[in-house]
PAZAPA-4460 file (N, C-alpha, C; in steps of 0.05 Angstrom, whole numbers, plus 32768, in hexadecimal, padded with zeros to 4 digits):
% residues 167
    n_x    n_y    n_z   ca_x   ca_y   ca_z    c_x    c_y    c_z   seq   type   mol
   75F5   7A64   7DE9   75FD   7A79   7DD9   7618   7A73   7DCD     1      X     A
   761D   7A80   7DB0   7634   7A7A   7DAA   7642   7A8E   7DB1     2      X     A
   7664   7A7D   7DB1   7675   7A94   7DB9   767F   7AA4   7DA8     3      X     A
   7671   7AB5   7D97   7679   7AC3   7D81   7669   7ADD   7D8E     4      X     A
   764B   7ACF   7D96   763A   7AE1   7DA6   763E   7AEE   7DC1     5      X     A
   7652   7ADC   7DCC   7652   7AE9   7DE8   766B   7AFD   7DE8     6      X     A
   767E   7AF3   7DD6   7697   7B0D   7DCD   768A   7B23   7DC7     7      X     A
   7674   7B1C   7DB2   7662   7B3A   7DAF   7650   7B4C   7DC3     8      X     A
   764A   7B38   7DD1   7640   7B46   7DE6   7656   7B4C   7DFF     9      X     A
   7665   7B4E   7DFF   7682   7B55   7E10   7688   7B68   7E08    10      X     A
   7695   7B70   7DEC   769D   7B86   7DDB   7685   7B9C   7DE6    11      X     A
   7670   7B9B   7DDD   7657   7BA7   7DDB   7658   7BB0   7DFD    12      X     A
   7652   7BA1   7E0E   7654   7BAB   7E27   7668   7BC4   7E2F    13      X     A
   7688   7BBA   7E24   769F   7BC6   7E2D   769D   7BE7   7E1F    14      X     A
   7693   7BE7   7E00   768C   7C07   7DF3   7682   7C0D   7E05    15      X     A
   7661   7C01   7E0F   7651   7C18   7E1D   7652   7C22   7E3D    16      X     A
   766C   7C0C   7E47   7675   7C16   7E66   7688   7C34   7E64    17      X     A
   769D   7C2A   7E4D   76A4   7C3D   7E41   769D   7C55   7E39    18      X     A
   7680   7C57   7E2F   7675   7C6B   7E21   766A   7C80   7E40    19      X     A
   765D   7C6F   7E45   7654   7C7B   7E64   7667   7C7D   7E71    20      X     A
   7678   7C7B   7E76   7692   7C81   7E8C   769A   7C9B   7E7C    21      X     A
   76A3   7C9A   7E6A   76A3   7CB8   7E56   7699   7CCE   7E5C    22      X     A
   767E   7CC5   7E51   7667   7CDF   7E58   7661   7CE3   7E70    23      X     A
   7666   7CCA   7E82   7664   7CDE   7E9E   767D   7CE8   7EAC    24      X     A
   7692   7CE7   7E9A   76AB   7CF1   7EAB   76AD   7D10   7E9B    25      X     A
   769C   7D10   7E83   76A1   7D33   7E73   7687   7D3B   7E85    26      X     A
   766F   7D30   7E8A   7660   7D41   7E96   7662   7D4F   7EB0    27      X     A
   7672   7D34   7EC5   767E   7D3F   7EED   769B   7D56   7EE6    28      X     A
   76AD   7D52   7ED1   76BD   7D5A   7ECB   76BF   7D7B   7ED1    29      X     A
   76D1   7D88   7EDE   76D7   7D9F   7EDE   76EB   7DB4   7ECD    30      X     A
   76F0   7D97   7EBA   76FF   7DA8   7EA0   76F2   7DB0   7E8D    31      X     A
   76EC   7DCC   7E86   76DE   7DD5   7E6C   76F1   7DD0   7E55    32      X     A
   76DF   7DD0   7E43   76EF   7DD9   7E24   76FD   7DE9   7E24    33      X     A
   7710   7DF2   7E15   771C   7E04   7E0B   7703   7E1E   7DFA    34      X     A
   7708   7E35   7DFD   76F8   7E47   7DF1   76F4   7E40   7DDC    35      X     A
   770E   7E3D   7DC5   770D   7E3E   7DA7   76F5   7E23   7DA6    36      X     A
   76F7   7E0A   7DB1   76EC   7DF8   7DAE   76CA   7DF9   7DB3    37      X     A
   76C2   7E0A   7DBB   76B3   7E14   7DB9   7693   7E1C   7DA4    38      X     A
   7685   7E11   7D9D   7679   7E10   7D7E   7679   7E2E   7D7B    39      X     A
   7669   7E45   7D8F   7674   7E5F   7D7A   767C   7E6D   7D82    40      X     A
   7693   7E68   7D86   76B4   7E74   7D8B   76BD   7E79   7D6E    41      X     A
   76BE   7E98   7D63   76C5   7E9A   7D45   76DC   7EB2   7D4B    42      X     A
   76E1   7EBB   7D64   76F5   7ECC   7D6E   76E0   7EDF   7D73    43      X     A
   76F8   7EF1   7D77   76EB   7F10   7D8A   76EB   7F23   7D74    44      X     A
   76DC   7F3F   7D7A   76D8   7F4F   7D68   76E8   7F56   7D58    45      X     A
   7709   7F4D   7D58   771B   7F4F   7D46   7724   7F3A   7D2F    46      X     A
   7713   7F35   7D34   7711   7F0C   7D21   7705   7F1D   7D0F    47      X     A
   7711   7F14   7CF3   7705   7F19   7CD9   76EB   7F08   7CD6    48      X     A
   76F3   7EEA   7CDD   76D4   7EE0   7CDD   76C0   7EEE   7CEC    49      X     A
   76C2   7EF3   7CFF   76A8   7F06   7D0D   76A9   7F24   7CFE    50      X     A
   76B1   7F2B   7CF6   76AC   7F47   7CED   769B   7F43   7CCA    51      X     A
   76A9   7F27   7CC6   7696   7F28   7CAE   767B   7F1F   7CBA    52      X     A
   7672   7F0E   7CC7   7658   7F0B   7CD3   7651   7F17   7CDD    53      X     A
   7652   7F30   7CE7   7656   7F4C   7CF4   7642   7F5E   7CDF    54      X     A
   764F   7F5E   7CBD   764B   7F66   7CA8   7633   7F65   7CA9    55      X     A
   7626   7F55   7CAF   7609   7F49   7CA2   75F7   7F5A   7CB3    56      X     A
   75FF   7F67   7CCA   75E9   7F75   7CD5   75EE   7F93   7CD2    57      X     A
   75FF   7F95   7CB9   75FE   7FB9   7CAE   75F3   7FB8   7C97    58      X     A
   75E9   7FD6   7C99   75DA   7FE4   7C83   75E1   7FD2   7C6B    59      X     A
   75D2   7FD0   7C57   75D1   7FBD   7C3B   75EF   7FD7   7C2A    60      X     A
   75EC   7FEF   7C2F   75FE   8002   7C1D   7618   8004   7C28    61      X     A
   761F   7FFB   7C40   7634   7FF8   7C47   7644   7FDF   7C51    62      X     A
   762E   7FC8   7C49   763D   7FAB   7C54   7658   7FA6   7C40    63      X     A
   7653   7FA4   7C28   7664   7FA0   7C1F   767C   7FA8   7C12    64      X     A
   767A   7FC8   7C24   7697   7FD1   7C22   76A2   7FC6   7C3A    65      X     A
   7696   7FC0   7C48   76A4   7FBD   7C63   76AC   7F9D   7C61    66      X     A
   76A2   7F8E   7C59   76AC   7F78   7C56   76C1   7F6F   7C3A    67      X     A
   76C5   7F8B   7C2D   76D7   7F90   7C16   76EE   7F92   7C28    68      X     A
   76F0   7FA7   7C30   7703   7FAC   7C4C   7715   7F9D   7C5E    69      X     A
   7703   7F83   7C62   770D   7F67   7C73   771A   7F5A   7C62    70      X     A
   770A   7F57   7C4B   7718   7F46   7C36   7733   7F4D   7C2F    71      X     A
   773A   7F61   7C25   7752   7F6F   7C1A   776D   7F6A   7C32    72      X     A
   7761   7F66   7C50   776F   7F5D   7C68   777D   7F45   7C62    73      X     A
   7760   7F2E   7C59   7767   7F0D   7C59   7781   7F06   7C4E    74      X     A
   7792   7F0E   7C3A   77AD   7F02   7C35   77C3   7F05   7C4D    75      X     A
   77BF   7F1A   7C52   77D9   7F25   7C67   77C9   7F13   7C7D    76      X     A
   77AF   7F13   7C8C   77A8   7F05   7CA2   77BC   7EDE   7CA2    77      X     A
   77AA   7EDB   7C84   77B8   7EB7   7C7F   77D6   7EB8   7C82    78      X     A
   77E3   7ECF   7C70   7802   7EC4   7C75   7806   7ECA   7C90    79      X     A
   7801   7EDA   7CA4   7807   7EDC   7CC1   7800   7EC3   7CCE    80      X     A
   77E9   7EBA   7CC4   77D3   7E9B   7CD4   77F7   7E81   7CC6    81      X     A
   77F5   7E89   7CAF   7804   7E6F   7CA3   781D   7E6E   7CB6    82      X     A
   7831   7E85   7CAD   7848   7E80   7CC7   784A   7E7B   7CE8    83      X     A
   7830   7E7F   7CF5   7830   7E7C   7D10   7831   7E5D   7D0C    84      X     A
   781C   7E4A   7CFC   7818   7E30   7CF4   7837   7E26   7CF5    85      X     A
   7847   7E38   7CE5   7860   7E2A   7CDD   7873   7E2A   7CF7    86      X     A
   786E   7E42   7D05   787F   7E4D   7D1D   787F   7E34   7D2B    87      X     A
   786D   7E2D   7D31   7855   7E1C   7D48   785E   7E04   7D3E    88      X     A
   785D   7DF6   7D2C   786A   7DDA   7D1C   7886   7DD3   7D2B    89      X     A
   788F   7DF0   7D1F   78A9   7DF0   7D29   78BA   7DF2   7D45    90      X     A
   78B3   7DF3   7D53   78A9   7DF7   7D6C   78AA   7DDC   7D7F    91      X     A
   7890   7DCE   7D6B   788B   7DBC   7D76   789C   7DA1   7D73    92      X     A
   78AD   7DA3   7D5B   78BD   7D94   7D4C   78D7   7D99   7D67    93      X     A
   78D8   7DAA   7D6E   78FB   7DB0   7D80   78EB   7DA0   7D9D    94      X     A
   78CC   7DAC   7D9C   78CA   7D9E   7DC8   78CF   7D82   7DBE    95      X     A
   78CB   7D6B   7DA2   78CA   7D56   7DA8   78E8   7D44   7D95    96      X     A
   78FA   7D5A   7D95   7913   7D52   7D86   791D   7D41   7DA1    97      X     A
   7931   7D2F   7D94   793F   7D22   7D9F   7951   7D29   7DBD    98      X     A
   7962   7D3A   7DB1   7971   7D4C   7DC6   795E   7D6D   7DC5    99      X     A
   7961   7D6F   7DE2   795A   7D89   7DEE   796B   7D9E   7DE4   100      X     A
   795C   7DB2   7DD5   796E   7DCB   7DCD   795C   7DE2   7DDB   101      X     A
   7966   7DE8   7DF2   795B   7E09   7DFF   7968   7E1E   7DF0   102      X     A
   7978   7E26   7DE4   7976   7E38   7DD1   7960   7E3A   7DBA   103      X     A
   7963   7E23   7DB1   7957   7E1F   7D96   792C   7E27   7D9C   104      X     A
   792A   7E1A   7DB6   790E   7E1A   7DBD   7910   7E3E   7DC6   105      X     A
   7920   7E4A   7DCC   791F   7E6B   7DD4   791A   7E7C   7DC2   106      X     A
   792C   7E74   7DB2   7928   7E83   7D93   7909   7E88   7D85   107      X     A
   7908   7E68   7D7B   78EB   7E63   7D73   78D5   7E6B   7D81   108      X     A
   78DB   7E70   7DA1   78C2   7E72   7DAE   78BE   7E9A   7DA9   109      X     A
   78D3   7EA4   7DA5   78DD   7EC4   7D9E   78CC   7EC6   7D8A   110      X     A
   78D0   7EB9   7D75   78CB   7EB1   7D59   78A9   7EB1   7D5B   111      X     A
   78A8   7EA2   7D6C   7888   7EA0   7D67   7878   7EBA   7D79   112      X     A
   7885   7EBF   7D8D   787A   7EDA   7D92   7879   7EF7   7D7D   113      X     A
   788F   7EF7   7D72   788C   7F0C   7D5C   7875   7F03   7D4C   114      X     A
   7875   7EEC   7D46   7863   7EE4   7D30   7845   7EEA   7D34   115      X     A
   7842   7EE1   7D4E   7826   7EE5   7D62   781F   7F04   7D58   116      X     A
   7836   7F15   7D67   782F   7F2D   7D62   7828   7F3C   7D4E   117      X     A
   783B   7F38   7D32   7832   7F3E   7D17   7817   7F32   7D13   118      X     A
   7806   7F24   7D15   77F8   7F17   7D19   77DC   7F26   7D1C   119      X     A
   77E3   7F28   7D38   77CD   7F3C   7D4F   77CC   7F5E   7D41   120      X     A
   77E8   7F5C   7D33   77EB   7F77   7D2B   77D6   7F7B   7D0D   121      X     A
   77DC   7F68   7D01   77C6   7F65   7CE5   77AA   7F5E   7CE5   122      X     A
   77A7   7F56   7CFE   7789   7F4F   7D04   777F   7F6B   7D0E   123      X     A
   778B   7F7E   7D21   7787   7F9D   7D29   7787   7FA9   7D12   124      X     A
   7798   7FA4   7CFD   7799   7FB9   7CE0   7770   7FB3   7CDB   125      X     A
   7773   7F9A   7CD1   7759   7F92   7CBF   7742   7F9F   7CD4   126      X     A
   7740   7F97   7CEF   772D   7FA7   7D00   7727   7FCC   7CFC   127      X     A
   773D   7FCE   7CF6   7737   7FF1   7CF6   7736   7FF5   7CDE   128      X     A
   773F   7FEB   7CC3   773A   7FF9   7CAC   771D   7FF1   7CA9   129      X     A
   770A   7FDB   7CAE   76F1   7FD0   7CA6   76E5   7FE2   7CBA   130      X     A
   76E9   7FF0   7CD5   76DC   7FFD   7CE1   76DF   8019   7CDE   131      X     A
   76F4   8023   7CCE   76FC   8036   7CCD   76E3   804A   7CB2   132      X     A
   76D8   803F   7CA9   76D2   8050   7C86   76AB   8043   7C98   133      X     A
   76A4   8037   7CA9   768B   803D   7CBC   7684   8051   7CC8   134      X     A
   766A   8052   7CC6   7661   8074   7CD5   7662   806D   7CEB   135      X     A
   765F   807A   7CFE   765D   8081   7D1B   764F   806F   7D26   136      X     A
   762C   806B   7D18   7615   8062   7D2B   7616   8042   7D20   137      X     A
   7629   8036   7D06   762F   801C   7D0F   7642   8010   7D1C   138      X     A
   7658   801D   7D1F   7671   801A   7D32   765D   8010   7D46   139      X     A
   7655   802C   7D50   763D   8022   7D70   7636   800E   7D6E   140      X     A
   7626   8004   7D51   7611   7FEA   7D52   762B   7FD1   7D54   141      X     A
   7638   7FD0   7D4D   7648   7FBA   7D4D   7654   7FBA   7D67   142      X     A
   7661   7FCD   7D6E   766F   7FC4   7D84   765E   7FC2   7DA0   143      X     A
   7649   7FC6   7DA3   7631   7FC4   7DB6   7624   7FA9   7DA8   144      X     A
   7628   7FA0   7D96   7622   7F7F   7D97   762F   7F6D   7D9E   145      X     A
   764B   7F7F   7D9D   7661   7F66   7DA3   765E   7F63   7DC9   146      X     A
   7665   7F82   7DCA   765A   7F7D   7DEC   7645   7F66   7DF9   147      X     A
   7635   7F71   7DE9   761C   7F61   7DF1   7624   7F45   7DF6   148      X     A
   762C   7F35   7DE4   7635   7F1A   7DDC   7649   7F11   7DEB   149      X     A
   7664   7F24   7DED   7677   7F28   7E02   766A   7F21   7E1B   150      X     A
   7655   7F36   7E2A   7642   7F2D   7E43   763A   7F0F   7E49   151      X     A
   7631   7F0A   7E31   7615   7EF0   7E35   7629   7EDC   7E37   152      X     A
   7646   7EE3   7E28   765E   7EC3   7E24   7661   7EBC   7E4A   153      X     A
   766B   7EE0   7E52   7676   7ED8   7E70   765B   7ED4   7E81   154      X     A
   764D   7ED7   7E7C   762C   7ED0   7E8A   7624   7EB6   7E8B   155      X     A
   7625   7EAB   7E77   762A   7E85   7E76   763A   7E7A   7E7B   156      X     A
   765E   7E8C   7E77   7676   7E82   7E8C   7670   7E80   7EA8   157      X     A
   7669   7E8B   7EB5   7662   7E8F   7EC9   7654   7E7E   7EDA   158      X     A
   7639   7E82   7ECD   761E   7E6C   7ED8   762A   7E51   7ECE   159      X     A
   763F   7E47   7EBD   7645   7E2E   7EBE   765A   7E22   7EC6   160      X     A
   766A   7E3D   7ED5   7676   7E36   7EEA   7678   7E2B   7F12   161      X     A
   765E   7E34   7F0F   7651   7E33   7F20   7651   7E1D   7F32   162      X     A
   7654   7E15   7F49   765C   7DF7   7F52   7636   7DFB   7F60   163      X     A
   7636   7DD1   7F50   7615   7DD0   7F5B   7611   7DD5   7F7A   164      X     A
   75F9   7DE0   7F88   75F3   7DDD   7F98   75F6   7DC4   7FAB   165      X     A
   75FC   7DC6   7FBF   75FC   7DAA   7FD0   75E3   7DB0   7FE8   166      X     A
   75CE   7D9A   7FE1   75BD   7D9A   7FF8   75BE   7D84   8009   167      X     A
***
């Protein structure tokens, strides 16, 4: 064999010890994902994204005021989303500055709490005005689906928390 071939088959070996040492260290592994990381993790009933996918299972004469509703939210939601981004940059820029500033990281970390909050506070606005101008018996329908979904998330949390049986 030439040695051009056996480097290739070396490389080739070393990916797929690799690859399998991987997959079986995410599979024994007891660290989950992160929620968000999650494929449908789109937030909780206060997420504009879910309330507009939410939309789709009301009456045809009232979907699209209600997703009129969310929309009119989306500017104020982005500039709240944009400055946490910036907070958080910034933030991150002081943990990895040169010299240690504990003031400077107190402030910002203040900073980003307010920000959080305005935040949480504009995502509660958009939740109640889009639920607010809904009749009664879809409020029910929606928020008894979210339950539902809510259930089945911690019902698979659960069962896949589960440590295997030892026989």
């Amino acid at each position: 064999m030439g040695r051009g071939l056996i480097i290739a088959l070396i490389l080739s070996l070393a990916v797929n010890v690799f690859a399998v040492g991987f997959i079986a260290g995410r599979l024994i592994s007891e660290e989950k994902p992160a929620p968000q990381a999650q494929a449908n993790n789109k937030g909780g009933l206060e997420s504009p994204l879910r309330m507009m996918r939410y939309a789709e299972t009301l009456p045809p004469e009232i979907r699209d005021d209600f997703r009129e509703k969310i929309l009119e939210q989306l500017p104020t939601l982005r500039r709240q989303q944009r400055e946490v981004r910036r907070i958080r940059g910034e933030i991150v820029d002081l943990l990895a500055a040169d010299e240690w500033d504990r003031d400077a990281v107190t402030l910002k970390a203040a900073e980003m709490a307010q920000a959080q909050e305005r935040q949480r506070q504009a995502l509660y606005a958009a939740f109640i005005n889009a639920f607010e101008m809904l009749p009664a018996e879809d409020r029910k329908q929606l928020t008894v689906k979210e339950n539902r979904r809510r259930l089945e998330h911690e019902k698979r949390r659960r069962n896949r928390q589960r440590p295997a049986r030892e026989e």
